[in-house]
C-alpha positions as CSV (number, residue, x, y, z in Angstrom):
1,X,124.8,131.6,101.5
2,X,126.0,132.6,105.0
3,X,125.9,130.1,108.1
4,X,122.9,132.3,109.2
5,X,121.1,131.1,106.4
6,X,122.1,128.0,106.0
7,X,120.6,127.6,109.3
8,X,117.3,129.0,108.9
9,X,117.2,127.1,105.6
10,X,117.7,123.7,107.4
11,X,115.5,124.5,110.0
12,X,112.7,125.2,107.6
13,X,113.0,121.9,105.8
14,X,113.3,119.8,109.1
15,X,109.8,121.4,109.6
16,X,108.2,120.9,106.5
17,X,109.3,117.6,106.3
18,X,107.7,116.8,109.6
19,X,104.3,118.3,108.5
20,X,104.8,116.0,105.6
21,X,105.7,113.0,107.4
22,X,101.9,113.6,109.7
23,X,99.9,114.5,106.9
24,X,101.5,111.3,104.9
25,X,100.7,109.1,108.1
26,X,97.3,110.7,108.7
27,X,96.5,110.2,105.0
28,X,97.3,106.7,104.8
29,X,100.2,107.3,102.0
30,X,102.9,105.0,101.1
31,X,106.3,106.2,99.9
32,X,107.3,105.1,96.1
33,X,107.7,105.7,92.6
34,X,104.4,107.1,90.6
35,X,102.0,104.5,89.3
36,X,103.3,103.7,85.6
37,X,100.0,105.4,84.0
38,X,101.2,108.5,85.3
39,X,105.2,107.8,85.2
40,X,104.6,107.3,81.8
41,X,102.5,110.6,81.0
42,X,105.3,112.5,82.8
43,X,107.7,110.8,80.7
44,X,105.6,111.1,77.6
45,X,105.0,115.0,78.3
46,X,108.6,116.1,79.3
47,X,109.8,114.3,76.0
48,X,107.5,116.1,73.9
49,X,108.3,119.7,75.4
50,X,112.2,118.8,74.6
51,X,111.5,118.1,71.3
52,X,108.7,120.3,70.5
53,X,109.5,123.0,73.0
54,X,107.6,125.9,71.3
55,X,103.9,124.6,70.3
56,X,100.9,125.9,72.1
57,X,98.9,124.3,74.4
58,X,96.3,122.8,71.9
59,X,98.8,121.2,69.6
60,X,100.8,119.9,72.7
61,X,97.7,118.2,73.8
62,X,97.3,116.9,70.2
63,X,100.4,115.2,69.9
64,X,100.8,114.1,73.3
65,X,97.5,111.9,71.9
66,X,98.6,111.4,68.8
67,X,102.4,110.4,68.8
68,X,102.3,109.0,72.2
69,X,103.6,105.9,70.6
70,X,106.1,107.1,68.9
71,X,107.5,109.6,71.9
72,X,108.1,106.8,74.0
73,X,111.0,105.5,71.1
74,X,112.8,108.5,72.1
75,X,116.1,108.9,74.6
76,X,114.3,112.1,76.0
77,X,111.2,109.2,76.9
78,X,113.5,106.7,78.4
79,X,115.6,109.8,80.3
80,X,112.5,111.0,81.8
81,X,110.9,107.4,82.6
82,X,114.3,106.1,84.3
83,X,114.5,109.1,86.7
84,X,111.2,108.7,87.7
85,X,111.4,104.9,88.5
86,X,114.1,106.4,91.1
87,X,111.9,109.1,93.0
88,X,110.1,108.4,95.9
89,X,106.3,110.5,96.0
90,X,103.9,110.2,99.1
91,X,100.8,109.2,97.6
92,X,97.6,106.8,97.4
93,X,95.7,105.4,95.0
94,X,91.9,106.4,94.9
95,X,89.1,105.4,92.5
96,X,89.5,108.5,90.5
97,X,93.3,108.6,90.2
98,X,96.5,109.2,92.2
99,X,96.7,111.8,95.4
100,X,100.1,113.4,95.6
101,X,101.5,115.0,98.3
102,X,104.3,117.4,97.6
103,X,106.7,120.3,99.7
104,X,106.1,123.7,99.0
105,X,108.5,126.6,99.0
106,X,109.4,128.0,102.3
107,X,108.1,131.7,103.0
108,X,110.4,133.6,104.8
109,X,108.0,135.2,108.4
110,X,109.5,138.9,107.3
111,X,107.3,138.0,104.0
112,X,104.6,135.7,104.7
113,X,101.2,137.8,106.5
114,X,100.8,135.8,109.2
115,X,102.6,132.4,110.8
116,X,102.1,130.2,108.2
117,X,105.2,130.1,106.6
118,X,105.0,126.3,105.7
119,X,103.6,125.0,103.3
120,X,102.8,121.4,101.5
121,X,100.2,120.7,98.5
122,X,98.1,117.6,97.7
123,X,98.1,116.8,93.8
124,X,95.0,115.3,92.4
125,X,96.1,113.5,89.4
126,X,93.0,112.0,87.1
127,X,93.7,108.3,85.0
128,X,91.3,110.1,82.6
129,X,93.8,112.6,81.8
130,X,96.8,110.1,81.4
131,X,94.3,107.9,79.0
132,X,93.4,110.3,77.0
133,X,95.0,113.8,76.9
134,X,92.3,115.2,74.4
135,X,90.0,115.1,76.8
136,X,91.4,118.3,78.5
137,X,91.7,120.0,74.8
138,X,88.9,122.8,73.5
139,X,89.9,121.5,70.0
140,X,90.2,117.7,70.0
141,X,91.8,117.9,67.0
142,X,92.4,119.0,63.5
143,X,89.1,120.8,62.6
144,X,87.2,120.5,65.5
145,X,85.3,123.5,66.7
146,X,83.5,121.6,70.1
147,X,83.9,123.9,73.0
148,X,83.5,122.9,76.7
149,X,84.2,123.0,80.0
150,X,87.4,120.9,80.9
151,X,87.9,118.5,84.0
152,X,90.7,120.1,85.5
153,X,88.8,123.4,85.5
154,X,85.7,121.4,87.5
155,X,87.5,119.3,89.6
156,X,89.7,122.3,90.7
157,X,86.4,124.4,91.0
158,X,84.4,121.9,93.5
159,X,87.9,121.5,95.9
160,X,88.2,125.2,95.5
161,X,84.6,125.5,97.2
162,X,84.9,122.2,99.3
163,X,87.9,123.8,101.3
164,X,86.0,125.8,103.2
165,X,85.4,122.2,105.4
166,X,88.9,122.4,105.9
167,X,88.9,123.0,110.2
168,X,92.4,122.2,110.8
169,X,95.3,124.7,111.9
170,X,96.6,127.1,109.1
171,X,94.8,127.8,106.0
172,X,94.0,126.0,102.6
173,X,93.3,127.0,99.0
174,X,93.1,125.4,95.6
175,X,94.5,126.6,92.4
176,X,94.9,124.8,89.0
177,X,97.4,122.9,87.0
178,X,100.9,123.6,86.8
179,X,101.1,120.7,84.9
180,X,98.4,119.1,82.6
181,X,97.9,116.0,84.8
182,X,97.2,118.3,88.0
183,X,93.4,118.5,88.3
184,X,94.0,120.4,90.9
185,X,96.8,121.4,93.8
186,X,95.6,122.0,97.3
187,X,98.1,123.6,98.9
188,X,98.3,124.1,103.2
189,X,100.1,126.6,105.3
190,X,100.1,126.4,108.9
191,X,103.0,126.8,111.5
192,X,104.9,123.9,111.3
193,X,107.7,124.6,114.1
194,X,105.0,124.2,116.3
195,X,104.5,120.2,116.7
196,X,100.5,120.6,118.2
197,X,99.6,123.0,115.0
198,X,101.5,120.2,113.0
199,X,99.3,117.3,114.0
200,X,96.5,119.1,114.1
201,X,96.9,120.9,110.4
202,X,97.5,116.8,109.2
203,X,94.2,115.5,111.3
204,X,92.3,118.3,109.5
205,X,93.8,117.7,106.2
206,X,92.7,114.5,106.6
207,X,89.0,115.0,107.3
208,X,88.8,117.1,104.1
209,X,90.0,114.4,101.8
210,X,86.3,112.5,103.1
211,X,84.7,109.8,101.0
212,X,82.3,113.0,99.9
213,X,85.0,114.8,98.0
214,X,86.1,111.3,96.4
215,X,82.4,110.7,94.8
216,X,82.1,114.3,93.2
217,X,85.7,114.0,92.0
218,X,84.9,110.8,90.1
219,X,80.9,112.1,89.4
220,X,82.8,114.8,87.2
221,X,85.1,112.6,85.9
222,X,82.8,110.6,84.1
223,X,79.9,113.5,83.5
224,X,83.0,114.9,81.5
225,X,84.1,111.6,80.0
226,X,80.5,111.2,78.8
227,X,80.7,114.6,76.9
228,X,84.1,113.9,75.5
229,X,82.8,111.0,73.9
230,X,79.6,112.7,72.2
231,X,82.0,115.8,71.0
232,X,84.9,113.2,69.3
233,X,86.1,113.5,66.1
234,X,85.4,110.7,64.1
């Protein structure tokens, strides 16, 4: 990489990291390790695609139920687990599960349609996920024919349209998991070399996370816990 770009790059993350440093303070987050529900569900998962690297999405869920007990036994369990006792998240507890608040990738101006070349994302992370894993399955299990609408899918649906309150610099949007504890990933662009657009894109962030937002999450949570239980196996 030429000095040029080295210092654009370093530029870009002394940015970012300032738009995460307001939105963190305006958000009321603290800085440290996961909770252990969701360490160990990262642990459990990342274990399972080293050893089992090429099932499908319904078996993965399966045995990420199923052998949960005996994953954790494994060196790829305690590999996972120990490096994530040592990273540092920006998050906060809440009633439904654990907000998460992530960098983005930097998009170069010459790329990017308009200012908002920096970006950070808000994780919504569900405890009824990392209890039960099935519960985002279509199969539930060997056998098992019930179809219906997963949590993720919901929760991500109801932010999706909920963004539209978001009235801070920049712009918003919602897309689904890139990983099977993300509910959801709200993701924000905005100027961030600009230190006014910055406090004002974390103030705004900050309204849209209202107490509203928290009661649907958690009304969806347990409509779809409900259903899961009817549609169990037994």
């Amino acid at each position: 990489m030429s000095e040029s770009l080295q210092l654009k790059s370093a530029e870009a993350k002394r940015y970012r990291d300032a738009l995460m440093d307001a939105a963190a303070s305006e958000l009321a987050f603290h800085h440290a390790p996961l909770p252990p529900n969701f360490a160990d569900a990262y642990a459990i998962n990342s274990a399972l695609a080293r050893l089992a690297p090429r099932i499908d999405l319904e078996e993965h869920l399966y045995r990420w139920a199923t052998d949960a007990d005996f994953l954790r036994t494994t060196s790829e369990y305690a590999r996972a687990r120990a490096k994530l006792s040592r990273v540092n998240l920006w998050h906060r507890a809440t009633a439904w599960g654990c907000l998460v608040l992530k960098p983005r990738p930097f998009i170069h101006p010459d790329i990017a349609e308009n200012e908002n070349c920096y970006a950070i994302a808000l994780e919504f992370l569900l405890n009824v996920v990392a209890e039960d894993p099935l519960i985002l399955s279509y199969r539930r299990g060997p056998g098992c024919s019930c179809v219906y609408r997963q949590v993720d899918m919901m929760v991500n649906d109801h932010i999706s349209d909920h963004s539209g309150k978001y009235n801070g610099p920049g712009e918003v949007f919602a897309f689904d998991r890139e990983h099977y504890l993300h509910a959801c990933i709200l993701e924000l662009r905005c100027d961030a070399s600009n230190a006014a657009v910055r406090a004002g894109a974390a103030a705004g962030l900050a309204r849209f996370m209202d107490a509203e937002l928290d009661v649907e999450i958690l009304r969806l949570v347990r409509e779809s816990r409900r259903v899961h239980e009817k549609t169990r196996p037994h």
